[in-house]
C-alpha positions as CSV (number, residue, x, y, z in Angstrom):
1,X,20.2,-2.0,14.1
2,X,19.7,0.8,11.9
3,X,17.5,3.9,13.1
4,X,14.0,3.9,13.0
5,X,11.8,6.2,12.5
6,X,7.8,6.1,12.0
7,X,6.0,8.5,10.1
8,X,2.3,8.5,11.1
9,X,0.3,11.4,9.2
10,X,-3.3,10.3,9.3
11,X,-4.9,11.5,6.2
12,X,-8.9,11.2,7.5
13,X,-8.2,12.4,11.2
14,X,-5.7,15.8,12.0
15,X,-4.0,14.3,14.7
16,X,-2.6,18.0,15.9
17,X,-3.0,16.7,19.5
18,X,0.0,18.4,21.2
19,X,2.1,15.8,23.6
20,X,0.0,15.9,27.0
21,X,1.4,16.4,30.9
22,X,-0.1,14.5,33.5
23,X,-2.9,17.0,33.2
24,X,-4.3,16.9,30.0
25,X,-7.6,17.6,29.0
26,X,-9.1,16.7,25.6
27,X,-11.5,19.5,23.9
28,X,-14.5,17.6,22.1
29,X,-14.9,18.7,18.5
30,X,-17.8,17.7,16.0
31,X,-15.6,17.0,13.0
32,X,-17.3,14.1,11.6
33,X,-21.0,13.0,11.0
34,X,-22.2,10.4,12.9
35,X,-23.7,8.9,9.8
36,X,-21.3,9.0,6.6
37,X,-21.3,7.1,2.9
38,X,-17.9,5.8,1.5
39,X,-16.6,8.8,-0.4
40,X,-16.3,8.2,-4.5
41,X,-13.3,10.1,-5.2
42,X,-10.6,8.9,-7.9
43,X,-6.8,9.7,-7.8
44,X,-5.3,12.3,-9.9
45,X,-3.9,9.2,-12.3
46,X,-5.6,7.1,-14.3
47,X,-6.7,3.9,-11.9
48,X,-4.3,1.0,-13.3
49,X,-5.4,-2.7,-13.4
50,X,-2.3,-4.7,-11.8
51,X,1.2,-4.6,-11.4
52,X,3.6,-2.7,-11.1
53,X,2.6,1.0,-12.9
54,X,5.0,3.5,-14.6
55,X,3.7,6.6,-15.3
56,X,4.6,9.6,-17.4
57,X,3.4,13.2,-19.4
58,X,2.1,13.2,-22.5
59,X,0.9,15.6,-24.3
60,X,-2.3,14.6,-23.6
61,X,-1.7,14.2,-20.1
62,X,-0.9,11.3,-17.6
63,X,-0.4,7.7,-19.2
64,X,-0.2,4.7,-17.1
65,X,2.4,1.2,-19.0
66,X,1.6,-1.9,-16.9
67,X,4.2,-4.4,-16.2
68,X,4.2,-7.8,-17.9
69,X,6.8,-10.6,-16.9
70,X,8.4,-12.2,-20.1
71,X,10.6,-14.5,-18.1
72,X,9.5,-17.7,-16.4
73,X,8.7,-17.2,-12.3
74,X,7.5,-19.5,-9.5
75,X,6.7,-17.8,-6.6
76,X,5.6,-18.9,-3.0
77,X,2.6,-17.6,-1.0
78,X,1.2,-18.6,2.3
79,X,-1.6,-17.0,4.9
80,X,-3.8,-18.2,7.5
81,X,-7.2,-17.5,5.5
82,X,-9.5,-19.2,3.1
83,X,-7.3,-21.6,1.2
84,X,-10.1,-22.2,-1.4
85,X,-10.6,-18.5,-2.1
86,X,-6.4,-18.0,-1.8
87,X,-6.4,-20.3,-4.6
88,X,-9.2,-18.9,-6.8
89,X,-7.1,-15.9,-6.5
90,X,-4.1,-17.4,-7.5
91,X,-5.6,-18.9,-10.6
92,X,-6.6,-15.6,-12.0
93,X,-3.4,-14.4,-11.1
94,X,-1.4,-16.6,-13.6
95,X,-3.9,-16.4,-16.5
96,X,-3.9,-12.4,-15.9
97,X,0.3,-13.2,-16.0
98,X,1.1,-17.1,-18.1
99,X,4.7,-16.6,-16.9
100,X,4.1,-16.4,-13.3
101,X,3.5,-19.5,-11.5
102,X,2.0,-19.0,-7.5
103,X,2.9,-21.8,-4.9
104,X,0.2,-22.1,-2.2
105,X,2.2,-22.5,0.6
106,X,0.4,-25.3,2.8
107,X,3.6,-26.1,5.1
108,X,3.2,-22.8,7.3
109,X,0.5,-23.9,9.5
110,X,-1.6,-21.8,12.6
111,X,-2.8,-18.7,12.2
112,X,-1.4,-14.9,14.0
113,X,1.1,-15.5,16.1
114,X,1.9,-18.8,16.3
115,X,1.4,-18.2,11.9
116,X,4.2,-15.6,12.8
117,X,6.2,-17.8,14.9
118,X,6.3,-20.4,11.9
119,X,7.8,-18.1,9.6
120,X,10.9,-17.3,11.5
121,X,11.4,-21.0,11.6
122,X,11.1,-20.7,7.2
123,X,13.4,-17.8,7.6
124,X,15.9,-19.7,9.6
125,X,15.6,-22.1,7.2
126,X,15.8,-20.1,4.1
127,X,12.4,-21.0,2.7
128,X,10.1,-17.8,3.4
129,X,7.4,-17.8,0.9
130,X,8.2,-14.7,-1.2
131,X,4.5,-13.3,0.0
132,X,3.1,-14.0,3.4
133,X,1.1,-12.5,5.7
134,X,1.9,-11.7,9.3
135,X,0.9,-10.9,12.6
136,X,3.5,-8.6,14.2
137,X,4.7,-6.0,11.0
138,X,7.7,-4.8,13.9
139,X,8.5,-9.0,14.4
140,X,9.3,-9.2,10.8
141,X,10.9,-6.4,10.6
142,X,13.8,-6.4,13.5
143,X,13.8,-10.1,12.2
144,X,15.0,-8.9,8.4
145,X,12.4,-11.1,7.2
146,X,10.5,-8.0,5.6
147,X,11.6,-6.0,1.9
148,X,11.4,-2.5,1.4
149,X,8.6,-2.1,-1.3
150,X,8.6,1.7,-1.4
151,X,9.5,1.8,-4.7
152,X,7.1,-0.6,-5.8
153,X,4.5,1.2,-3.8
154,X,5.6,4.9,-4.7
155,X,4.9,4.0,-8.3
156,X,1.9,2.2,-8.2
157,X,-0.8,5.1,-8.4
158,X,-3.5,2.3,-7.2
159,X,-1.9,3.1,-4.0
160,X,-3.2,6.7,-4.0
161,X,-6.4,4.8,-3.5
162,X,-5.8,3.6,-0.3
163,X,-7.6,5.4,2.5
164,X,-4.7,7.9,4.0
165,X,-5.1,7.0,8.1
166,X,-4.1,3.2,6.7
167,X,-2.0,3.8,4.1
168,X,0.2,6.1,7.1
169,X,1.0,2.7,8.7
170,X,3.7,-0.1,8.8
171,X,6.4,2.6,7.4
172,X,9.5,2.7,9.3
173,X,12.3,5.5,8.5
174,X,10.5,6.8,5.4
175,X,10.5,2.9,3.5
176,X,7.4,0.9,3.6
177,X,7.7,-2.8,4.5
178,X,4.4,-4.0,4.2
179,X,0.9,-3.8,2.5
180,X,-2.5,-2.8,4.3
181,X,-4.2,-6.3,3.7
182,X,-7.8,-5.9,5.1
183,X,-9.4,-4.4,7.8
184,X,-12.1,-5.7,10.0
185,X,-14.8,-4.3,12.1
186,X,-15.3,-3.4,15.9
187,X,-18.6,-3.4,16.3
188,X,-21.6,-4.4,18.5
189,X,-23.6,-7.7,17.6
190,X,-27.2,-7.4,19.4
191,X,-29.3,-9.9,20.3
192,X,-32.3,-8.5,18.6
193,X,-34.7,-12.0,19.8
194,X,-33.9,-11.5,23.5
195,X,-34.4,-7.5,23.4
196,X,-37.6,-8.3,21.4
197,X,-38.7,-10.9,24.8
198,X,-38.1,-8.3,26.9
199,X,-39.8,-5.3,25.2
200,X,-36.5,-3.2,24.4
201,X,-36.3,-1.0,22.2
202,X,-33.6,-1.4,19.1
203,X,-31.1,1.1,19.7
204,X,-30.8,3.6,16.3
205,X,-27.8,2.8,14.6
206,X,-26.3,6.5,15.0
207,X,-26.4,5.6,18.7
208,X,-24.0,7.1,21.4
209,X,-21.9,4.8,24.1
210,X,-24.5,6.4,26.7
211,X,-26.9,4.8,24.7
212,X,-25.3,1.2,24.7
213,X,-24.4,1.6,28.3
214,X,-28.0,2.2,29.6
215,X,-28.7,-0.8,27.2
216,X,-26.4,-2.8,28.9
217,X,-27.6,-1.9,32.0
218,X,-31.0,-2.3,31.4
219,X,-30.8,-5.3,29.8
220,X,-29.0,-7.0,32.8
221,X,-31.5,-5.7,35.2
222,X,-34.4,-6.7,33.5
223,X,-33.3,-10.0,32.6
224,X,-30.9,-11.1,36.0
225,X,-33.7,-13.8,37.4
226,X,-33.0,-15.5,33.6
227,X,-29.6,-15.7,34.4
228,X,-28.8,-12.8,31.4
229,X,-26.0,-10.6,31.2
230,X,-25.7,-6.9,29.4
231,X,-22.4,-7.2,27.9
232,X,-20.0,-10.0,26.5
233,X,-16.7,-8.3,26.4
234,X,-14.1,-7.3,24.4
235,X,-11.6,-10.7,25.1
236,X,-12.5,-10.9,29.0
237,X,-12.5,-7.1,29.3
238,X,-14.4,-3.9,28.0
239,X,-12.6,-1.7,25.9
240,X,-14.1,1.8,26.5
241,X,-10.8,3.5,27.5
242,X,-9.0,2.7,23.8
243,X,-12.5,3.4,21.9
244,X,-14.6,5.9,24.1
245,X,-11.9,9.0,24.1
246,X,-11.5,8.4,20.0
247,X,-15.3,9.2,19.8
248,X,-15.2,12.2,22.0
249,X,-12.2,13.8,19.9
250,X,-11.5,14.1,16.7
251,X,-8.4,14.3,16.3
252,X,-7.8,11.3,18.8
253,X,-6.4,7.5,18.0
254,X,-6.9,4.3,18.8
255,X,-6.3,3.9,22.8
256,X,-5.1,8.1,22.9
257,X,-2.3,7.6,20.3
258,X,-2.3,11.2,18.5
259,X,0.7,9.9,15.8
260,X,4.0,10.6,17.9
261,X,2.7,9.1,21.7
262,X,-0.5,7.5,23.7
263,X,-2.1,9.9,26.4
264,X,-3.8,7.9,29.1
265,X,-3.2,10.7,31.4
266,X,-6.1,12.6,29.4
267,X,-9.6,12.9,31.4
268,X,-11.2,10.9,28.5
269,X,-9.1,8.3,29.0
270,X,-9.5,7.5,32.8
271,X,-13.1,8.3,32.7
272,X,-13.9,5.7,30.2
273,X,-11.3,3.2,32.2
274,X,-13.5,3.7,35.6
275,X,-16.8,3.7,34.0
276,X,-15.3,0.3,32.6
277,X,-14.8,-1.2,36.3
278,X,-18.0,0.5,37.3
279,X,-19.5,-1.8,34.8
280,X,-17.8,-5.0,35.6
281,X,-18.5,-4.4,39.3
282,X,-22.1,-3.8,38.9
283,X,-22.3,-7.5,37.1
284,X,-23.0,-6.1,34.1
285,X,-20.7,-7.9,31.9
286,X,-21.0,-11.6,31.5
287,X,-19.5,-13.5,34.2
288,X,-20.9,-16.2,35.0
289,X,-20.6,-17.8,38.1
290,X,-20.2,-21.7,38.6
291,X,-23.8,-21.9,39.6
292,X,-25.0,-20.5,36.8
293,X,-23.0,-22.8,34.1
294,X,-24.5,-25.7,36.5
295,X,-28.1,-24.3,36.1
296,X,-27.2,-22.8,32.1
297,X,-25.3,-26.3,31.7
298,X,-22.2,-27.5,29.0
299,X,-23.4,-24.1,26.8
300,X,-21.7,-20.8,25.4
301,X,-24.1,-18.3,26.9
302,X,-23.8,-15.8,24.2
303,X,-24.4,-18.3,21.6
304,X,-27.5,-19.8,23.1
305,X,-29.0,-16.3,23.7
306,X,-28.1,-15.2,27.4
307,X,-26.2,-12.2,26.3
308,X,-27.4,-9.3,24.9
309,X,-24.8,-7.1,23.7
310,X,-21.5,-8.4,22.6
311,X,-18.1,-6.5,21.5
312,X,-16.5,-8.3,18.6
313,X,-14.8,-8.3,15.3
314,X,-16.4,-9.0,11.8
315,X,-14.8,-12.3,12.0
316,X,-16.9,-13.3,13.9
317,X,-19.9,-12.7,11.9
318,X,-20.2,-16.4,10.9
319,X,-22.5,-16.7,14.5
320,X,-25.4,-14.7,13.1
321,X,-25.7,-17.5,10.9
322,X,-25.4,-20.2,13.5
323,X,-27.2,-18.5,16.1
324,X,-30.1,-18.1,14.0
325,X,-30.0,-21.6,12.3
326,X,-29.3,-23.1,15.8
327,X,-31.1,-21.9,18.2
328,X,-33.6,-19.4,16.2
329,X,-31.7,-16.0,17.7
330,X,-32.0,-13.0,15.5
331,X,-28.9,-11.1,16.0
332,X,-27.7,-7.5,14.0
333,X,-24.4,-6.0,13.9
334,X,-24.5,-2.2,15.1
335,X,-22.2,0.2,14.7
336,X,-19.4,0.9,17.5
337,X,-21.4,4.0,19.8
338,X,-20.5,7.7,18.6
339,X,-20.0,10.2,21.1
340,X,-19.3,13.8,21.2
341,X,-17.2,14.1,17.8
342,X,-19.3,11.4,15.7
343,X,-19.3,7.9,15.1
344,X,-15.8,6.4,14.3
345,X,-15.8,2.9,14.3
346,X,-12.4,1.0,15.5
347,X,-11.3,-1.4,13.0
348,X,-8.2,-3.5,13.0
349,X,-5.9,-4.0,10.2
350,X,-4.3,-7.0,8.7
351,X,-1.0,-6.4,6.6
352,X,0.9,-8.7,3.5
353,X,4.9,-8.5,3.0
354,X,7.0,-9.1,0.5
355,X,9.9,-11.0,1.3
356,X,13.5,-10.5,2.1
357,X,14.5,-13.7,0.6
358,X,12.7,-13.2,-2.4
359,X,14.4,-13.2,-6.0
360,X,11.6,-11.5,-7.6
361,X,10.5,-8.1,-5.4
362,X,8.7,-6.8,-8.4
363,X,6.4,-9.7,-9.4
364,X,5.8,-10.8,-5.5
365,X,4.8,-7.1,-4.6
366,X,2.0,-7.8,-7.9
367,X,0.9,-10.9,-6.1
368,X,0.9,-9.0,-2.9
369,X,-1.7,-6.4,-4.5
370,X,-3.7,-8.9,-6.4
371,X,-4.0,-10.3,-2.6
372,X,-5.0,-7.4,-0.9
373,X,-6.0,-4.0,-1.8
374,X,-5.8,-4.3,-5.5
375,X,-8.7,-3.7,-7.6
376,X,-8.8,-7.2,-10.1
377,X,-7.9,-9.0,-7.3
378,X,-11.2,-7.6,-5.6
379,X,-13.5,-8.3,-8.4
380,X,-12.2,-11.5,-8.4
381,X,-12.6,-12.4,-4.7
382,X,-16.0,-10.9,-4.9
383,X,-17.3,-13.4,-8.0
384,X,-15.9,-15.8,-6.5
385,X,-17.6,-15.4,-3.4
386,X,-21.0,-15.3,-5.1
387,X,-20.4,-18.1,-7.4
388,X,-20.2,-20.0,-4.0
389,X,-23.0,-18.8,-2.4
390,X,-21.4,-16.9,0.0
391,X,-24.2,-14.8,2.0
392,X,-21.6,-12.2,4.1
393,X,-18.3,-10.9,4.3
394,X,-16.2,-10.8,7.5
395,X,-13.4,-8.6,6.0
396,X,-13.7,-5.2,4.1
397,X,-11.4,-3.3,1.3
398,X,-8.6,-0.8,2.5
399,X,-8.8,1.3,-0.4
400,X,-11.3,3.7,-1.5
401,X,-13.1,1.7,-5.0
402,X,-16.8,2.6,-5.3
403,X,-17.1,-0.6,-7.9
404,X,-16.1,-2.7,-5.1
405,X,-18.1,-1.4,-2.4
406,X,-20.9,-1.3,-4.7
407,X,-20.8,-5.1,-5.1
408,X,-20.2,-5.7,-1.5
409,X,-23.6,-4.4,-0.4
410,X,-24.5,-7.5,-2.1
411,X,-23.2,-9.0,0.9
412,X,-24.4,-6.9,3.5
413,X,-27.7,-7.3,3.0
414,X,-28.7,-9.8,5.6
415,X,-27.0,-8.8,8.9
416,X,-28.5,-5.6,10.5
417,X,-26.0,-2.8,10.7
418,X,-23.8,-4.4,8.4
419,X,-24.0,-1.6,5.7
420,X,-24.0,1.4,8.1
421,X,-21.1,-0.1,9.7
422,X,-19.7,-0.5,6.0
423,X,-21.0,3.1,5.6
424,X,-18.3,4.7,8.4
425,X,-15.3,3.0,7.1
426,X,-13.8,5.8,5.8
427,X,-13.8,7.5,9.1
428,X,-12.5,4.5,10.8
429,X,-9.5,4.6,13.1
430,X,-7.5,1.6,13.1
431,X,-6.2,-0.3,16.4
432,X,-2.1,0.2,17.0
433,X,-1.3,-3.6,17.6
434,X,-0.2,-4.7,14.7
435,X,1.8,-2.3,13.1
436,X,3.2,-0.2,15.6
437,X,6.8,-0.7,17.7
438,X,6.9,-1.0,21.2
439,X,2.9,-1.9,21.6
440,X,2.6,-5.4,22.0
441,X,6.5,-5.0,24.5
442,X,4.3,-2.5,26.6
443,X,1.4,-4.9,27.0
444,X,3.7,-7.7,27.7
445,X,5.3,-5.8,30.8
446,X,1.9,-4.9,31.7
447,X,1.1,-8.5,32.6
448,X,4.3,-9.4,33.7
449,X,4.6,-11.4,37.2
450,X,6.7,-8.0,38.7
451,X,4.2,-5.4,37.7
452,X,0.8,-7.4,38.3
453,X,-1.0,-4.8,37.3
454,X,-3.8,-6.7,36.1
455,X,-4.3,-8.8,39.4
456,X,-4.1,-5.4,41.3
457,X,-6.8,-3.6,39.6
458,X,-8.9,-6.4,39.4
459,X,-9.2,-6.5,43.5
460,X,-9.1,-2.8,43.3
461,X,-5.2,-2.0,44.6
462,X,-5.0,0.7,41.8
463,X,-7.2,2.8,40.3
464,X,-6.4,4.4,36.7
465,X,-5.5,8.0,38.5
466,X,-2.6,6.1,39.7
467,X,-1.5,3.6,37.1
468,X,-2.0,6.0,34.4
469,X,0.7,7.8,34.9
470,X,3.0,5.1,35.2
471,X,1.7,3.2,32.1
472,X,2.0,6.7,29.8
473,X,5.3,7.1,30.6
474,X,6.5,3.3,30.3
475,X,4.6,3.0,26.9
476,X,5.8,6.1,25.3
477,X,9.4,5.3,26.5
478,X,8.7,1.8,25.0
479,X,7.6,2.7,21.5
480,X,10.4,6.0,22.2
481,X,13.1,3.2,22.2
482,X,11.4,1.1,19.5
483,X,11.4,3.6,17.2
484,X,14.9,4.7,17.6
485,X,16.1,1.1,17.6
């Protein structure tokens, strides 16, 4: 397998963060506001509309030639997402270009992984769509199921657009294999109707993590006899040591990765992973005993209002809606907590590729733009949206066009803390797992039968002092080896 090599220069955040020892110590900085509006900068080269862009002096300066096919094309597209809207896209997409015709791929069923799982099968086959998304970027990758579009990319000055900390990703030794798709928010959804019965204040939305935790807290204690808990967790677990540190330093990533290794060794880092156990063992988060579902009965807690805080992804926006409809909850969407550095807010990044198996890179890297961060295929989503009625969006643009965002406030509107989530996006720092070699292997050993780590820390065995050492070492040798491949 050929060399690998990732280049990671993050365009938003200076991740100068020198390789730690086993003694490292962040520095807080205050590089960024805790309260920020999506910049309105435009690229050195006229914006193009679609397709692939050559560009060249005149004496007038730049000029930008769009791409049209003259020859007939089918090609073959498939995701896991809205199939109507995937097909309003399409549409547009072949009376932008008569000669393309799009295949909506309705044979590759599930969705992430097991989405990811049925496209090696297609590949084994020999029937890849020639545009597909995918869970795993690495997956495809080491499978050969991926085409380097650095050319395509490299000439397409729409790409300039692109917010740099995303645009840095999915590259492996200098080519690009796949497009920044969407990203999606980390944030808090509060139960604003069960703060309200208990006489709690709203928190700001400029608010720190101290802030949400003596929410939490309060919350719980106040509301205990009602069988209410502070916190739903992040998928059965709090997340503070991958988001705290990242608020505290600047120039800090996702879970401690600086661009070139992860750094759990750091003070920030096993702070934010004990004051996550403190938290779980003072019955703070939800976890509700059997005795409580008997007395609660066949219910989602969070859903029927017994929750009041609750880490989760824009997708999941769709339960304001319910929630309110439902069971007549008013619930907002804060902002993840700032802390010493400002306000970043996680988000997590979906990607597009073109395919190896294609016969036509240069028209399926179009379709994979229209798809995902390209500007007509934007408007078009958006119109299209509102000619349904949609009332919110649960996924955001990767790319930095004020038109857009201007029309997506239309869709903000409603949820509080929607916009001032929208707001931080350009100060965002996106989660690792998707892009990134060796992350999801690590994780994997993590929770493997040998190690138990997870069984051990949960009837406190270890405490992060110890296993963080061990973990730092056994991920950056991981993604180390990934990368060299």
């Amino acid at each position: 397998m050929k060399k690998l090599v990732l280049i990671m220069v993050l365009g938003l955040f200076a991740f100068a963060l020198a390789a730690c020892d086993k003694t490292t110590t962040m520095a807080p900085t205050t590089a960024a506001p805790t309260t920020v509006a999506p910049t309105t900068a435009q690229p050195t080269t006229a914006a193009p509309t679609t397709g692939l862009i050559t560009t060249g002096p005149t004496t007038t300066g730049a000029t930008t030639t769009e791409y049209i096919p003259t020859k007939e094309i089918v090609l073959s597209y498939a995701d896991w997402g809205d199939a109507e809207l995937n097909q309003i896209l399409i549409d547009a997409f072949e009376a932008k270009y008569p000669n393309i015709t799009v295949e909506l791929r309705q044979d590759i069923t599930g969705s992430g992984a097991e989405f990811t799982g049925n496209l090696l099968n297609a590949q084994a086959a020999g029937v890849l769509p020639d545009v597909f998304a995918i869970d795993n970027v690495p997956t495809g990758y080491y499978n050969g199921m991926l085409l380097d579009i650095t050319e395509y990319w490299d000439n397409d000055p729409e790409t300039d657009l692109v917010y740099p900390n995303i645009a840095a990703t999915a590259i492996y030794n200098g080519s690009r294999y796949a497009v920044p798709s969407f990203q999606f928010i980390k944030g808090i959804f509060v139960n604003m109707t069960l703060l309200d019965t208990y006489n709690i204040t709203l928190p700001d939305y400029d608010w720190s993590y101290t802030e949400f935790i003596d929410l939490a807290r309060e919350i719980r204690q106040v509301g205990k006899t009602d069988y209410v808990y502070g916190i739903d967790p992040w998928y059965g677990s709090l997340d503070f040591e991958t988001t705290f540190p990242m608020q505290d330093y600047a120039e800090v990533g996702y879970n401690t990765w600086d661009g070139e290794r992860f750094n759990f060794t750091s003070q920030a880092w096993i702070d934010a992973y004990n004051l996550k156990l403190d938290l779980m063992a003072e019955n703070v988060v939800a976890a509700f005993t059997e005795e409580e579902m008997a007395i609660l009965g066949d219910v989602w807690p969070w859903y029927v209002g017994k929750i009041g805080l609750k880490i989760d992804g824009s997708w999941n926006l769709w339960m304001i809606d319910g929630m309110f409809t439902e069971h007549s909850i008013e619930v907002g969407f804060w902002p993840y907590p700032g802390g010493a550095a400002g306000q970043f807010p996680p988000t997590i990044l979906d990607y597009q590729v073109v395919s190896s198996q294609t016969e036509n890179p240069v028209e399926a890297y179009m379709l994979a733009k229209w798809m995902t961060f390209g500007r007509e295929g934007w408007a078009v989503r958006l119109q299209a949206m509102k000619d349904r009625g949609d009332l919110m969006i649960d996924r955001f643009p990767v790319s930095d066009i004020p038109e857009v965002w201007t029309e997506i406030e239309d869709f903000t509107a409603l949820v509080p803390g929607l916009q001032e989530n929208v707001e931080l996006l350009p100060y965002g720092k996106p989660d690792t797992d998707k892009w990134l070699p060796g992350y999801k292997a690590f994780w994997e050993w993590v929770g493997n039968e040998e190690n138990d780590y997870w069984n051990r820390i949960n009837n406190g065995l270890v405490t992060p002092e110890v296993f963080a050492p061990e973990w730092e070492e056994q991920i950056n040798q991981m993604i180390e080896e990934a990368l060299a491949g």
